[in-house]
N, C-alpha and C positions, 0 to 999 in steps of 0.2 A: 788420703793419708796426709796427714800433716808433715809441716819442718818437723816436728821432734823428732814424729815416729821414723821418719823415713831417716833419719840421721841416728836413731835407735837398734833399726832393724837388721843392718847388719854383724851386728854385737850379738843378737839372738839366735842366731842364723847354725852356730854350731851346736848351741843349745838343744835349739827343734830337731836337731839333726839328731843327735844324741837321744833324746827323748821318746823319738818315732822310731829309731833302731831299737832301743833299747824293749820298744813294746813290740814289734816285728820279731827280735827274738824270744820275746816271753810266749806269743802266738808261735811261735816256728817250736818252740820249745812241745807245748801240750802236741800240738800237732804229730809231730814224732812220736813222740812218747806213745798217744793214740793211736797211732797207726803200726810202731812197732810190736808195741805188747799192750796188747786191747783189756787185754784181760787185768794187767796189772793198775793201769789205770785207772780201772773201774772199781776195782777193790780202794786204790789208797787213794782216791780223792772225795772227802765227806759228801754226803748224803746221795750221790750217785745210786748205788744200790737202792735206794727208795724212791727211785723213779722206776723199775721197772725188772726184770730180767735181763741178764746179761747175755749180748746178741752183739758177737764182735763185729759182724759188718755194718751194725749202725754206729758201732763205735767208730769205727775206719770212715764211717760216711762224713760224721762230724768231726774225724779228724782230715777230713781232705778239707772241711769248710775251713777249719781252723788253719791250716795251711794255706788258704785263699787269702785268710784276715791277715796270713805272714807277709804277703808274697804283696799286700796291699799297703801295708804300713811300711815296708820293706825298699817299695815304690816311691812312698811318700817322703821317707827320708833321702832319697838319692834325688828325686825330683819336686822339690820344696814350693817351686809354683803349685804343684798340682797339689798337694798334701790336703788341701780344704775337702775337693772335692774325694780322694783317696780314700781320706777319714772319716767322711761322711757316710763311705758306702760302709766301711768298717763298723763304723756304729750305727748304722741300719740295723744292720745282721743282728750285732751283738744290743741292742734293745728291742729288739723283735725277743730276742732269748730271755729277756729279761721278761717281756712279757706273756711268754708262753709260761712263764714259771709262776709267775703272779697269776695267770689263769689256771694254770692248777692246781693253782692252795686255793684260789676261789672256790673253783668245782669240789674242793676235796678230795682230790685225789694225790695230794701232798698237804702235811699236815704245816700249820700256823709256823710251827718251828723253823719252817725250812727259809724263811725270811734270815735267820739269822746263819743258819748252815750256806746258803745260796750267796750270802754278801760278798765274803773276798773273792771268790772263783767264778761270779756269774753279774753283779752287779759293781762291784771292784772293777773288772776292766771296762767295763759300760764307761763307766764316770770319768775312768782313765781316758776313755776315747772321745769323748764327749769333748774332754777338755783341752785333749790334742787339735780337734775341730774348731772350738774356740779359738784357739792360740795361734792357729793357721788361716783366721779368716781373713787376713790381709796381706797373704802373701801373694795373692794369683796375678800380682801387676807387674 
């Protein structure tokens, strides 16, 4: 790290902080919601229903994941050394999601459109987390 950065980085430091809570609650948010009414979830969040039947325990499944992603960004903001690695595991998960979705407009079994329905709810926080990873990769010293 450089003089600048390192005479920079504590100026940043509530920022990150803010940024990584802020998306710890957007995750803790779905998460509940999933987990407490499965059902409604499913109905009001686009193109959900054209993935499949509605099967609240795999709804509750991926809202326990989604609660994991809280509990990790949630981590990352209270322990800002560790946030690189934190976030990393965060957007594992959440572009692995990305590309299950993208393999099934492949196969056809989600149609072309769903590129644009899937954007703010499935690759919107991808990009979000992607760039929290970025922004933290110098914080681990």
């Amino acid at each position: 790290m450089s003089l600048a950065q390192t005479a920079a980085a504590p100026r940043h430091i509530p920022l990150k902080r803010a940024a990584l809570g802020l998306t710890a609650l957007f995750m803790f948010g779905n998460a509940a919601y999933m987990l407490a009414d499965p059902f409604g979830w499913y109905g009001a969040v686009a193109g959900v229903p054209d993935t499949g039947p509605f099967n609240p325990h795999f709804v509750r499944d991926i809202g326990v994941a989604y609660l994991t992603l809280a509990i990790l960004s949630g981590a990352a903001a209270l322990w800002l050394r560790q946030a690189f690695l934190l976030m990393s595991a965060v957007t594992l998960y959440l572009g692995l999601h990305v590309g299950l979705h993208l393999w099934d407009i492949a196969a056809g079994r989600l149609d072309v459109d769903h590129l644009i329905v899937d954007a703010p709810g499935v690759l919107g926080p991808t990009l979000v987390a992607a760039a929290l990873v970025y922004w933290t990769r110098n914080d681990r010293a």
